[in-house]
Backbone as CSV, one residue per row, in Angstrom:
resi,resn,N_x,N_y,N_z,CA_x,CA_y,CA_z,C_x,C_y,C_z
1,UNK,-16.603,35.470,13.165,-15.917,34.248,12.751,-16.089,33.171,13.810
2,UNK,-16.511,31.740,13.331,-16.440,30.524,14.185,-15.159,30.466,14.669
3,UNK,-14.877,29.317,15.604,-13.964,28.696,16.547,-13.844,27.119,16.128
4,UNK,-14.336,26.795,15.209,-14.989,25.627,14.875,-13.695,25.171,14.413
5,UNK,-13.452,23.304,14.752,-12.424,22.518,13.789,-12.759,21.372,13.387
6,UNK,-12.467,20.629,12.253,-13.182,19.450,11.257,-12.021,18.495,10.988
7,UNK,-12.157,17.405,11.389,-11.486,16.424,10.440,-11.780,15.709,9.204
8,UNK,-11.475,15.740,8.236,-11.684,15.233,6.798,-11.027,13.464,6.901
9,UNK,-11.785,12.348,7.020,-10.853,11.596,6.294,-11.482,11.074,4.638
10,UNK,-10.579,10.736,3.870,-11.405,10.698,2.807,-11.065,11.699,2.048
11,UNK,-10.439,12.574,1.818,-10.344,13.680,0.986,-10.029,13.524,-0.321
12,UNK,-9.292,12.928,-0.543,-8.829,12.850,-2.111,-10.625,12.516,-3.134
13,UNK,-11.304,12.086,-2.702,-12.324,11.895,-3.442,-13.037,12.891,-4.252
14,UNK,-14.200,12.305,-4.844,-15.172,13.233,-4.984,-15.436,14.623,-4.363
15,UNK,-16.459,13.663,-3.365,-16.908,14.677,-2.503,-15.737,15.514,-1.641
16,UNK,-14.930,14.564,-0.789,-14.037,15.038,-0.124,-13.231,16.364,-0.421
17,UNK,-12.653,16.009,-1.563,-12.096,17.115,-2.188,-12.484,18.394,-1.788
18,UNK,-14.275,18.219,-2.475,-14.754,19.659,-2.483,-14.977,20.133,-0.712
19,UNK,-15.406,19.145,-0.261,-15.348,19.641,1.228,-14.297,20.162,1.864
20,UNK,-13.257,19.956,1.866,-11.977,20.135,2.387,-12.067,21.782,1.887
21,UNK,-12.108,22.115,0.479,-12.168,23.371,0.142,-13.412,24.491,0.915
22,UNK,-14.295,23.623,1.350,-15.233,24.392,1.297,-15.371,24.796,2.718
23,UNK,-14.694,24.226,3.829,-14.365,24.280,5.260,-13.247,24.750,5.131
24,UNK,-12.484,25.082,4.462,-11.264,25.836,4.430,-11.601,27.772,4.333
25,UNK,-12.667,27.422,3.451,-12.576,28.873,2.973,-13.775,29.505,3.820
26,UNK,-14.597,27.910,4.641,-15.775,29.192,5.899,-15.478,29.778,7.085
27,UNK,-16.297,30.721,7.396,-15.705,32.076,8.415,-15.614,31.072,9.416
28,UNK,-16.502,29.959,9.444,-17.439,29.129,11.199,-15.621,27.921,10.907
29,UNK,-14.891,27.821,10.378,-13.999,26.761,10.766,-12.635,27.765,10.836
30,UNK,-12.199,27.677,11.952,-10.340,27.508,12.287,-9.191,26.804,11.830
31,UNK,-9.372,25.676,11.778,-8.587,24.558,11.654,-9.568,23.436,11.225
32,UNK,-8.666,22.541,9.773,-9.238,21.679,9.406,-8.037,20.494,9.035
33,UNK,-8.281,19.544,9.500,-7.180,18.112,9.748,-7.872,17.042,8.654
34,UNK,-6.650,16.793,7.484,-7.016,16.150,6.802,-6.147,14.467,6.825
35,UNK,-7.341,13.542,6.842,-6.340,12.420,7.219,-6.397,11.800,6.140
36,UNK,-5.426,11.578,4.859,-5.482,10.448,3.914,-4.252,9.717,3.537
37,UNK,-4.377,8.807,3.007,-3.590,8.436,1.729,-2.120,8.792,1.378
38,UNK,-2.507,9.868,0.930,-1.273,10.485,0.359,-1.434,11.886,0.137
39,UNK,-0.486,12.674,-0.059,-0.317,14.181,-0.390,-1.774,14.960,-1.018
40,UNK,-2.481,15.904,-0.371,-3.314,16.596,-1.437,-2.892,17.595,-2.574
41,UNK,-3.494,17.818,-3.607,-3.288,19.039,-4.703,-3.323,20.590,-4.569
42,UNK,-4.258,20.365,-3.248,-4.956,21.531,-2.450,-4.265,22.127,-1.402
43,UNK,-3.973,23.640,-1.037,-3.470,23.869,0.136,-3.648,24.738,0.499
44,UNK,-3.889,25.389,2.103,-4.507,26.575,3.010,-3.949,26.802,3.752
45,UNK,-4.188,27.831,4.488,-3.476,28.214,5.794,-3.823,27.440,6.738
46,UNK,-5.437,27.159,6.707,-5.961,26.410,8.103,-5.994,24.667,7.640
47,UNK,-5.486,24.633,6.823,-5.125,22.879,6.359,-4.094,22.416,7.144
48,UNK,-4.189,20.978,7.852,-3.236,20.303,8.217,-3.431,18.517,7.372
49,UNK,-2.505,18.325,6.897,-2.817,16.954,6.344,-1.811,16.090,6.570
50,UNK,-2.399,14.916,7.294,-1.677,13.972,7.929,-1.468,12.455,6.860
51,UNK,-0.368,12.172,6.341,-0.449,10.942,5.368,-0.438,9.887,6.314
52,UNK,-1.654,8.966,6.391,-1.500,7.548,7.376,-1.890,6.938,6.470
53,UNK,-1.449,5.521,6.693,-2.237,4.290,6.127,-3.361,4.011,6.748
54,UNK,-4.490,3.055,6.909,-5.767,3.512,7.428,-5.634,2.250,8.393
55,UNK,-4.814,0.756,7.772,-4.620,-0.066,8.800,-4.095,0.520,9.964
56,UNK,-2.638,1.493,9.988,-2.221,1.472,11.344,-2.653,2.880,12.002
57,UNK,-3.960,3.559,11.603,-4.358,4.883,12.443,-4.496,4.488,13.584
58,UNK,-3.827,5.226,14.399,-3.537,4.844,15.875,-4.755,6.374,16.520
59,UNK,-5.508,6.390,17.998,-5.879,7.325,18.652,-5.295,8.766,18.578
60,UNK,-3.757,8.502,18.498,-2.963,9.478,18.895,-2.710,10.356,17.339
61,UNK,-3.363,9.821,16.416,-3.116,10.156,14.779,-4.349,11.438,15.251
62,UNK,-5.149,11.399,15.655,-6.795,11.938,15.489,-6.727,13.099,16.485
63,UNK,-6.870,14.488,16.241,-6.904,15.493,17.140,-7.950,15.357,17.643
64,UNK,-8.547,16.264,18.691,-9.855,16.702,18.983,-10.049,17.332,18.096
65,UNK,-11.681,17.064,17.592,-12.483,18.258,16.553,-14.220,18.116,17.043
66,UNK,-14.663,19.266,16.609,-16.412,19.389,16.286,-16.844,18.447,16.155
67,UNK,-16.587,18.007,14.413,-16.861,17.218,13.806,-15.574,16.100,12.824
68,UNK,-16.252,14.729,12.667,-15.208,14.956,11.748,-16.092,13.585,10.902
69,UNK,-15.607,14.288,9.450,-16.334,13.561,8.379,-15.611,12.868,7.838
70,UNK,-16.783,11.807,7.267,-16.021,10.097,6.820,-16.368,10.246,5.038
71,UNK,-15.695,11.013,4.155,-15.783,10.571,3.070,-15.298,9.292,2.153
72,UNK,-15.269,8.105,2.449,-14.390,7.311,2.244,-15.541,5.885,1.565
73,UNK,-14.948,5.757,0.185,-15.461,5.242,-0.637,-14.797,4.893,-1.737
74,UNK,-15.403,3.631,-2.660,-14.172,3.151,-3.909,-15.832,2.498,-4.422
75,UNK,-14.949,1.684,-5.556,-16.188,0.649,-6.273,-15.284,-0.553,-6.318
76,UNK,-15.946,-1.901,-6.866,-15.016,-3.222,-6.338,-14.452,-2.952,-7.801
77,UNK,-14.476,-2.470,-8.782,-13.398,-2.213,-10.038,-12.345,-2.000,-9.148
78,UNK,-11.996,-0.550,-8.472,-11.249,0.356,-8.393,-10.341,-1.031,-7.390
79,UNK,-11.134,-1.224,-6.092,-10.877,-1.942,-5.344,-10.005,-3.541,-5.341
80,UNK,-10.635,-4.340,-6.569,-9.808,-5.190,-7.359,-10.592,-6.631,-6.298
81,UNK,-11.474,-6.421,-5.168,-11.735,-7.387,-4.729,-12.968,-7.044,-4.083
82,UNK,-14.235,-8.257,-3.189,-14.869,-7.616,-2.638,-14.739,-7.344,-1.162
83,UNK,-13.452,-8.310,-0.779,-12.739,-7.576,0.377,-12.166,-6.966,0.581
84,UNK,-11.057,-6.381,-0.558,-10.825,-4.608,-0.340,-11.970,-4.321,-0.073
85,UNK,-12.713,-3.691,-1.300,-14.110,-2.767,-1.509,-14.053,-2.975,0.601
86,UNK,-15.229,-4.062,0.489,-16.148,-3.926,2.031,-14.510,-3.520,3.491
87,UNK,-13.241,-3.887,3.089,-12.394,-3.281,4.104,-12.457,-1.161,4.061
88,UNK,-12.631,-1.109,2.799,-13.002,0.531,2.652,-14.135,0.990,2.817
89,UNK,-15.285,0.437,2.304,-16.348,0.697,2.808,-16.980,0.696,4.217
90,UNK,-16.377,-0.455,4.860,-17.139,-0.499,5.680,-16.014,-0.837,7.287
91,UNK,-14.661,-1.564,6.859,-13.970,-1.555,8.332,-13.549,-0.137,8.702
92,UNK,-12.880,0.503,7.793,-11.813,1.168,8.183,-13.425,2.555,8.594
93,UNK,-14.094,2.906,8.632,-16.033,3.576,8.739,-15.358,3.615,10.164
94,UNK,-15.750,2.057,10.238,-16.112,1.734,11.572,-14.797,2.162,12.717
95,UNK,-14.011,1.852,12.375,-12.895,1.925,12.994,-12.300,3.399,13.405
96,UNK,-12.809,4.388,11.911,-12.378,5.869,12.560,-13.213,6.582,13.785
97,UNK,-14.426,5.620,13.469,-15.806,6.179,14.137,-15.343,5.858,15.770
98,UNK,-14.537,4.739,16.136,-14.434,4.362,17.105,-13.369,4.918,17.759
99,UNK,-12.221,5.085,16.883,-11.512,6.299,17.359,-12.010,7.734,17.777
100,UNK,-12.849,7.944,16.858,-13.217,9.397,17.110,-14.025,9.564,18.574
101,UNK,-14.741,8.531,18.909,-15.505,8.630,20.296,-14.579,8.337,21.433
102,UNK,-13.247,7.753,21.128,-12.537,7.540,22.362,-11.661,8.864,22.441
103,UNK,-11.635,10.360,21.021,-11.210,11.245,21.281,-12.095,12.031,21.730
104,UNK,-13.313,11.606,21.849,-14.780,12.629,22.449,-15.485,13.580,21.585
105,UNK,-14.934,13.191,19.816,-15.268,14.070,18.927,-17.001,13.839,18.574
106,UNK,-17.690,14.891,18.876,-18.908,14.589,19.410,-19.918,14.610,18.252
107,UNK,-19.342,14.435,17.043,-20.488,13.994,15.895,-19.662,13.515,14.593
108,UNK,-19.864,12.503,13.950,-19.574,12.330,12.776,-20.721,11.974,11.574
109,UNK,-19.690,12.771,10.435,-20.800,12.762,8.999,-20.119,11.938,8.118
110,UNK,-21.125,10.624,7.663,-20.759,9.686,7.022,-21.409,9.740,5.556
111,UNK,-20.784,9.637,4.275,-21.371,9.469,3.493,-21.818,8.058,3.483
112,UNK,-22.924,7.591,2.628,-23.488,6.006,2.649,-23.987,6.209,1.315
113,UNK,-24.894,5.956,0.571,-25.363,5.762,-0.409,-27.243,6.010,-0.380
114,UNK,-27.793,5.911,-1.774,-29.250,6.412,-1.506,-29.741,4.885,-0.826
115,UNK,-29.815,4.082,-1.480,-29.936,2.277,-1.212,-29.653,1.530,-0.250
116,UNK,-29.150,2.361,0.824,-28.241,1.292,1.741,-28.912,0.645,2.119
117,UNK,-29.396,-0.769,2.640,-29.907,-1.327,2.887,-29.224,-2.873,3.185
118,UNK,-28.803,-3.305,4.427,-28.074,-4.100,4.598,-28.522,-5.537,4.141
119,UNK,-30.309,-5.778,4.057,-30.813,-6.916,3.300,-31.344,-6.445,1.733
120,UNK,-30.566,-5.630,1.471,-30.548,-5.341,0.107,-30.103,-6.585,-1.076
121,UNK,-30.853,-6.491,-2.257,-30.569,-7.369,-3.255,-29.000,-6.902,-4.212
122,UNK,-28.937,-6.247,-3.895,-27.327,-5.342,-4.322,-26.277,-5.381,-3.411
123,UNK,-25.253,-5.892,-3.813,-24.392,-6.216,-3.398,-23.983,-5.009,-2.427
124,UNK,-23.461,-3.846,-3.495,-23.157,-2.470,-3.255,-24.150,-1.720,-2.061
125,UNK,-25.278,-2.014,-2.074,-26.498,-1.352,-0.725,-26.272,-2.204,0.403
126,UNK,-26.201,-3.540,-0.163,-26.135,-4.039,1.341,-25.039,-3.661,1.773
127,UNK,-23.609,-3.518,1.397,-22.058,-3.128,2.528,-22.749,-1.980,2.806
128,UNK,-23.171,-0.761,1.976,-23.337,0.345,2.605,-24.316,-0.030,3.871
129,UNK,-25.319,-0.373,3.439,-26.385,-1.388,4.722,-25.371,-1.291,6.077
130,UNK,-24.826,-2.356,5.548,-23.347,-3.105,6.866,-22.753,-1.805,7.403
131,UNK,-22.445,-1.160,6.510,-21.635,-0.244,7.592,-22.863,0.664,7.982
132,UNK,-23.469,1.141,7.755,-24.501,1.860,8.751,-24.636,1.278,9.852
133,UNK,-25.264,0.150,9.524,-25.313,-0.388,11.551,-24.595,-0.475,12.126
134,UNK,-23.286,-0.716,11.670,-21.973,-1.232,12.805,-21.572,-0.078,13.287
135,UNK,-21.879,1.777,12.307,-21.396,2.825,12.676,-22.830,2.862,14.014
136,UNK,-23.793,2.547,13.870,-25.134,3.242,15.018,-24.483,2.149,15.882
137,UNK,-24.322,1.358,15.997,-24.179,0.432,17.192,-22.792,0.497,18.242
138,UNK,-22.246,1.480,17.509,-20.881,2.265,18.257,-21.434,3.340,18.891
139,UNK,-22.726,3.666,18.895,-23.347,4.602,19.896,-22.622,6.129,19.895
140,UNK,-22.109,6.616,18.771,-21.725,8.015,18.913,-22.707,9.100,19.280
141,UNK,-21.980,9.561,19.895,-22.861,10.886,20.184,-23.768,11.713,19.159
142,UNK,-23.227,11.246,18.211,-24.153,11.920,17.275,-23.671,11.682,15.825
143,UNK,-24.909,10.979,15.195,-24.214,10.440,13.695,-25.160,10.792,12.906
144,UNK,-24.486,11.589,11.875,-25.633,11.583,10.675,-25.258,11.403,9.425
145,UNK,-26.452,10.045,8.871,-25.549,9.519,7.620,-26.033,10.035,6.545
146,UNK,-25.194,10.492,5.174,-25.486,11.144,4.079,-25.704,10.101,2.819
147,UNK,-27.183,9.824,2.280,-27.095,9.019,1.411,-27.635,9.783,0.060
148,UNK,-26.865,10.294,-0.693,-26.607,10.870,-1.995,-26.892,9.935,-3.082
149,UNK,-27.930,10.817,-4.323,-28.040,9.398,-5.528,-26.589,9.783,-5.701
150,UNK,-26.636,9.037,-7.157,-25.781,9.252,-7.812,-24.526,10.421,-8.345
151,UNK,-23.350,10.716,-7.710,-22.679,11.538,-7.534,-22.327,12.121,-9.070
152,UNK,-22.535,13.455,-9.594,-22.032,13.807,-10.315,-20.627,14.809,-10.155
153,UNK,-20.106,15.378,-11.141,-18.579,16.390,-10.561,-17.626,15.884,-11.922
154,UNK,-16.384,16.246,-11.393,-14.912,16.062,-12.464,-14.289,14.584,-11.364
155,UNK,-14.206,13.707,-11.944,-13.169,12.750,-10.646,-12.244,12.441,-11.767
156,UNK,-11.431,12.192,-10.877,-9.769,11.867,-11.026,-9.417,10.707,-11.870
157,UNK,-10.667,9.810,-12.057,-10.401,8.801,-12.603,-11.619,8.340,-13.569
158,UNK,-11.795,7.913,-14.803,-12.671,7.681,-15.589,-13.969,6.463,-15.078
159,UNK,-14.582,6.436,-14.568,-15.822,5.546,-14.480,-16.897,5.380,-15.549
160,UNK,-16.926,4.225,-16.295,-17.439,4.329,-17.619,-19.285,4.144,-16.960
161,UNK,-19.208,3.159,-16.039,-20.831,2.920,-15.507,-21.506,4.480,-15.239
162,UNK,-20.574,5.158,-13.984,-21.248,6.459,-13.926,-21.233,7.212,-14.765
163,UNK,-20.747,7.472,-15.485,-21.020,8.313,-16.804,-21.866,8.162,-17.572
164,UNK,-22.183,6.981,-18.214,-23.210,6.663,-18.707,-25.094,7.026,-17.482
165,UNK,-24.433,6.369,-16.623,-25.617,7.401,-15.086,-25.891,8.622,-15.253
166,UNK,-24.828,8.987,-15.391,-24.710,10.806,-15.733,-25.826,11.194,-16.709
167,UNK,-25.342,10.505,-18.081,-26.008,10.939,-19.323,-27.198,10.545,-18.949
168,UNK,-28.025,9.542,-18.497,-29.354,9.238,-18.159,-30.259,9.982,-17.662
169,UNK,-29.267,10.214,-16.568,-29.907,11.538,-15.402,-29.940,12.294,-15.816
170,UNK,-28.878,13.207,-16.371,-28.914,14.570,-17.118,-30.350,14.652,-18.048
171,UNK,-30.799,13.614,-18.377,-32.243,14.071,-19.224,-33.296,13.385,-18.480
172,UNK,-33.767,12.595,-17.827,-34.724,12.415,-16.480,-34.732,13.219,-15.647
173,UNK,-33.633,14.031,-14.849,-33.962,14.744,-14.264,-35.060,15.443,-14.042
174,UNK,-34.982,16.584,-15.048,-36.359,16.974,-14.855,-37.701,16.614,-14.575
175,UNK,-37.749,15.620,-15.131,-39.297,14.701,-15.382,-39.319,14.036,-14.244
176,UNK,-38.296,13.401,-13.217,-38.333,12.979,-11.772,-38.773,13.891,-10.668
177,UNK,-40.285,14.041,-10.484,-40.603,14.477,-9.647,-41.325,14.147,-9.031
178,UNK,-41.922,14.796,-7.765,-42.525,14.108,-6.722,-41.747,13.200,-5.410
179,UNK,-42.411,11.950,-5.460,-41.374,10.957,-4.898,-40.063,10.429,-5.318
180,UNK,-39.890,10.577,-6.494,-38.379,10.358,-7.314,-38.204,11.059,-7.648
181,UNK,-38.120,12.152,-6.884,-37.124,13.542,-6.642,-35.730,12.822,-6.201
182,UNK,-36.066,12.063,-5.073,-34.593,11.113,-4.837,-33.783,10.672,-5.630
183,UNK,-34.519,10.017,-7.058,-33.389,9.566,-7.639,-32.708,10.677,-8.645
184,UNK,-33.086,11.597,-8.584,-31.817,12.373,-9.041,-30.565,12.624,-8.850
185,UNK,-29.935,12.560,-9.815,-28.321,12.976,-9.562,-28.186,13.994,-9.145
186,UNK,-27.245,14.315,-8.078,-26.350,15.339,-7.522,-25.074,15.794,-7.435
187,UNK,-24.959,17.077,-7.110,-23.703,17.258,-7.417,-22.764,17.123,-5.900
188,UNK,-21.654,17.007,-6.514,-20.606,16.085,-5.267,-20.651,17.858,-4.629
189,UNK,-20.294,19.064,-5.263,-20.008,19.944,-4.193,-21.663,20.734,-3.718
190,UNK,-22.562,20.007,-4.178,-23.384,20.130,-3.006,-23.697,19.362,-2.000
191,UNK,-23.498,18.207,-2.097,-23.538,17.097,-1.284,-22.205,17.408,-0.019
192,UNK,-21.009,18.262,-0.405,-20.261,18.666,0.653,-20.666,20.008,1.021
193,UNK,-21.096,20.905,0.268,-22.043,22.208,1.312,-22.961,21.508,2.150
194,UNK,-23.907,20.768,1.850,-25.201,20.102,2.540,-24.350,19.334,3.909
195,UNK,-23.558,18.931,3.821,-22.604,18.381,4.825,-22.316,19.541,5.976
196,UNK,-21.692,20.333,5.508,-21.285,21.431,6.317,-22.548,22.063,6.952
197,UNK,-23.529,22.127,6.168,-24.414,22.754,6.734,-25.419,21.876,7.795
198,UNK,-25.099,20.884,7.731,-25.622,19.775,8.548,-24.845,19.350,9.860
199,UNK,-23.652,19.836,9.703,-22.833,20.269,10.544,-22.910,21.091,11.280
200,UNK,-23.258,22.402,11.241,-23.243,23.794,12.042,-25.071,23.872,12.150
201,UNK,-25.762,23.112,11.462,-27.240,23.489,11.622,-27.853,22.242,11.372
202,UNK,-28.031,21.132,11.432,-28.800,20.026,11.526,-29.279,19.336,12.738
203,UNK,-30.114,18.594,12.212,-30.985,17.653,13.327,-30.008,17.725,14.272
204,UNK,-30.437,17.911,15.926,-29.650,17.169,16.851,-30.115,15.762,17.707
205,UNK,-30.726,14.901,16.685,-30.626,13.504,17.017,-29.852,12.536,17.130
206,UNK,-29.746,11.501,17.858,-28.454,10.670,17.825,-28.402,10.109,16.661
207,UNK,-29.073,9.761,15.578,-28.840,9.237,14.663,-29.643,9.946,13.040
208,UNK,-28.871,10.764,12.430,-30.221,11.392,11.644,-29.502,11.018,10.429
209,UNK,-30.731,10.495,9.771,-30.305,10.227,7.963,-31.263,10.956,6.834
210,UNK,-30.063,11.524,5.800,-30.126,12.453,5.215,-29.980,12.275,3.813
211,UNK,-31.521,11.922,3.005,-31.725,11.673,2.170,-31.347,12.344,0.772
212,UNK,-30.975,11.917,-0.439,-30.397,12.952,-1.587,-31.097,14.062,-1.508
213,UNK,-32.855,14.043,-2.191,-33.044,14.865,-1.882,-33.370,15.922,-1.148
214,UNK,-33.376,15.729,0.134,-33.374,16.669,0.958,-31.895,17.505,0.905
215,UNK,-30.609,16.574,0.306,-29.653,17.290,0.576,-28.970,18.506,-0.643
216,UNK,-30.313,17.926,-1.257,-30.564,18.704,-2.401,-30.439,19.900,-2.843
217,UNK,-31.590,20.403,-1.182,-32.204,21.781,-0.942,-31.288,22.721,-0.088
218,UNK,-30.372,22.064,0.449,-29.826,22.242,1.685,-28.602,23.583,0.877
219,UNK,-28.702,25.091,1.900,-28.016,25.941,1.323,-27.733,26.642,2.658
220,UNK,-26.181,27.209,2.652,-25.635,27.763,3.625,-26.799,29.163,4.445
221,UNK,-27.132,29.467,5.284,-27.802,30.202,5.785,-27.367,31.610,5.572
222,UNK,-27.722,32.907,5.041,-27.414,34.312,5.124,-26.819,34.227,6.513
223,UNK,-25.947,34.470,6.894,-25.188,35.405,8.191,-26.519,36.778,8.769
224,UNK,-26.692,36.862,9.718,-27.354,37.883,10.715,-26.933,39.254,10.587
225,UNK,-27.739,40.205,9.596,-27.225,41.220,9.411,-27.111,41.966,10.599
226,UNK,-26.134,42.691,11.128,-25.880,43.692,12.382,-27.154,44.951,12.234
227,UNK,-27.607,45.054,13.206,-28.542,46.462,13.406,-27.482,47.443,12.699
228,UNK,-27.937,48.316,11.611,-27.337,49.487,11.615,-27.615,50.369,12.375
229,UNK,-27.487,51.042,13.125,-27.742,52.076,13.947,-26.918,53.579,13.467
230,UNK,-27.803,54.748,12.929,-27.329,55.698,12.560,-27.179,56.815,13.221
231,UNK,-26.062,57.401,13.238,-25.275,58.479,14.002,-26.580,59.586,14.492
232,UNK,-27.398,60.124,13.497,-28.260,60.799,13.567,-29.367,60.636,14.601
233,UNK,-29.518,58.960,14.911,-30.583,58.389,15.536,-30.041,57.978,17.552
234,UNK,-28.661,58.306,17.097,-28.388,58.099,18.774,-28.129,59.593,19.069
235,UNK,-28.166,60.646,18.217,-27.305,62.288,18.854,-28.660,62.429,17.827
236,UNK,-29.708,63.402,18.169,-30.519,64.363,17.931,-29.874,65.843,17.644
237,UNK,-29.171,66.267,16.651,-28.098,66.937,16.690,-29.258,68.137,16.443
238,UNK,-30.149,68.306,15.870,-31.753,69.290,15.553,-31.937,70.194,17.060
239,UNK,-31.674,69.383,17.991,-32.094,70.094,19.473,-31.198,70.439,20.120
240,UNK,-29.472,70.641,19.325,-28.589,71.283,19.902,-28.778,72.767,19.048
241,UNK,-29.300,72.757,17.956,-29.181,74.414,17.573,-30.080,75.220,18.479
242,UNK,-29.154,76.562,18.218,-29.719,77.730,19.176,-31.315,78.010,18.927
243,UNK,-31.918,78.550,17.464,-32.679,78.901,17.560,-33.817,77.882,17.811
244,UNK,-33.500,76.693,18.091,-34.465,75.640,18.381,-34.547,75.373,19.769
245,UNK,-33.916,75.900,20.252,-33.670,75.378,21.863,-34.940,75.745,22.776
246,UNK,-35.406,74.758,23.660,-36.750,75.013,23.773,-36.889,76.233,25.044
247,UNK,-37.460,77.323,25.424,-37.692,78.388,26.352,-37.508,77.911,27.471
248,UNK,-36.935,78.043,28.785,-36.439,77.906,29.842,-37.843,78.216,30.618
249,UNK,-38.518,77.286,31.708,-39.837,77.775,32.486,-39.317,79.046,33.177
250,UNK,-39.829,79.555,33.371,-39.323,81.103,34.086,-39.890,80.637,35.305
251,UNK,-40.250,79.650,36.339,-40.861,79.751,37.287,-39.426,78.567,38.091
252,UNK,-38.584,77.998,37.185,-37.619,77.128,37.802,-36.507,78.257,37.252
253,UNK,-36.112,79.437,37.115,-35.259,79.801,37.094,-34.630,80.162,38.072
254,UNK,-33.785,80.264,38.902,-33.174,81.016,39.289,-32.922,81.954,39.289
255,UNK,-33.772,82.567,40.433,-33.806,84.030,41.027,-32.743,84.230,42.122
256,UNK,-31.925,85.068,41.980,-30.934,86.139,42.816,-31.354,86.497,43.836
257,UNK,-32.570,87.294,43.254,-32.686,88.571,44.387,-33.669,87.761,45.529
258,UNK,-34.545,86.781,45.385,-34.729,86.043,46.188,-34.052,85.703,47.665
259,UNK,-32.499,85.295,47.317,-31.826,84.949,48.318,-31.729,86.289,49.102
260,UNK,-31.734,87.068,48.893,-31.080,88.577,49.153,-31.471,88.338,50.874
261,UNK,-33.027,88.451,51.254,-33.510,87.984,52.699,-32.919,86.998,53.003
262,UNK,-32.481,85.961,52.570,-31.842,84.575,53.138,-30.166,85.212,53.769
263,UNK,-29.473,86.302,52.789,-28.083,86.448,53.044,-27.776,86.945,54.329
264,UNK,-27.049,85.832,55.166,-26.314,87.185,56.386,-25.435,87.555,56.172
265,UNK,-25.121,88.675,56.855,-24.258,89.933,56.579,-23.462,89.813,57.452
266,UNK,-21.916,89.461,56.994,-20.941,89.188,57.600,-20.126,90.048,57.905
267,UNK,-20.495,91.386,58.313,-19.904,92.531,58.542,-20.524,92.813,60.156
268,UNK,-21.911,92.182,60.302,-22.838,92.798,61.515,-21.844,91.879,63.114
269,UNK,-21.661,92.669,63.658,-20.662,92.450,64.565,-21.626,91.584,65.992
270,UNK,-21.370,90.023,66.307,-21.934,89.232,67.422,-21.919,90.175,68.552
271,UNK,-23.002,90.259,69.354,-23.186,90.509,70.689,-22.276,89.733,71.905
């Protein structure tokens, strides 16, 4: 079993959700600190979940951890403006990121999008764009950003655009291959295994970005099976029976009567 501990902020989401579950239930995590919103649905032994607002997260809100991942995302529907949206997308990013390096938490995993692109013709690529750089230019020890197509899963709330995405993808899929392997849809709880596993086994560059499909492929590693070593193979138990026992050299035995000339005779009385 790991020693390992994770902070989640972002959980109530998509992805989040499934991550939170999925670091809950691996051997490699101890303790996992969830920072959101409000109350989760979900609950563990090694869960701690902290309700903050995201304006006043203070240093002292943020434990030490491994890692700690930024699931944190909306659309400007949900959002109602495009300064909510870019304050979720992209301040409050920046801001945990900056906390997290003044707690010394020595890598964070950001979701971003497939598009990000800060001189992007899309509104939506360029914030993701925006917050990518402002997260590399905080110089963390180690950042790696997750840009996922199109998220598929169950969410909490009806999105009529992605759904209709859904249905598209669901029959392109297949036929997207090659180089638009990328634009395939994925699923949100692989996109949080691929996380984890990018976590305990990924690039160790200061900055590594992690394309849909590569995160595609991405599957928890078999565990290191232990040598069996069999009882039979450390005790040769064949060369303890009698009639196998191999003949004694008769030339290293021990002879008696040998000594017999060596013995003095403790009866013969000193001169």
């Amino acid at each position: 079993m790991g020693m390992r501990s994770a902070i989640v902020v972002g959980a109530t989401g998509l992805v989040g959700s499934e991550l939170v579950k999925q670091l809950c239930e691996s051997d490699e995590y101890v303790a996992v600190t969830v920072i959101a919103r409000r109350a989760l649905d979900y609950s563990h032994p090694k869960l701690v979940v902290k309700v903050r607002a995201f304006e006043e997260l203070a240093e002292s809100d943020m434990e030490f951890a491994h890692e700690i991942f930024c699931c944190l995302g909306t659309t400007i529907k949900k959002a109602g403006s495009r300064e909510v949206f870019e304050k979720i997308d992209v301040e409050y990013p920046v801001q945990i990121a900056a906390l997290a390096k003044n707690r010394g938490i020595q890598h964070m995993l950001v979701i971003s999008a497939m598009g990000a692109n800060e001189k992007s013709f899309a509104y939506y690529n360029r914030v993701k764009g925006k917050m990518e750089k402002e997260l590399i230019e905080i110089e963390l020890p180690q950042l790696s950003i997750i840009r996922p197509s199109l998220l598929v899963g169950n969410r909490s709330e009806f999105r009529l655009g992605e759904k209709i995405g859904e249905a598209a993808l669901a029959v392109l899929n297949p036929i997207l291959i090659g180089p638009l392997k990328k634009y395939r849809s994925i699923a949100a709880k692989q996109v949080a295994l691929a996380m984890m596993v990018i976590a305990l086994q990924g690039k160790k560059s200061k900055v590594a970005i992690y394309p849909s499909n590569e995160l595609a492929q991405m599957v928890m590693p078999e565990p290191e099976k232990e040598l069996e070593i069999k009882r039979e193979d450390v005790f040769n138990w064949d060369k303890l029976k009698s009639n196998e026992l191999e003949p004694l050299n008769e030339e290293l035995t021990f002879d008696k009567s040998k000594m017999e000339k060596y013995k003095v005779k403790q009866d013969t009385p000193k001169d």
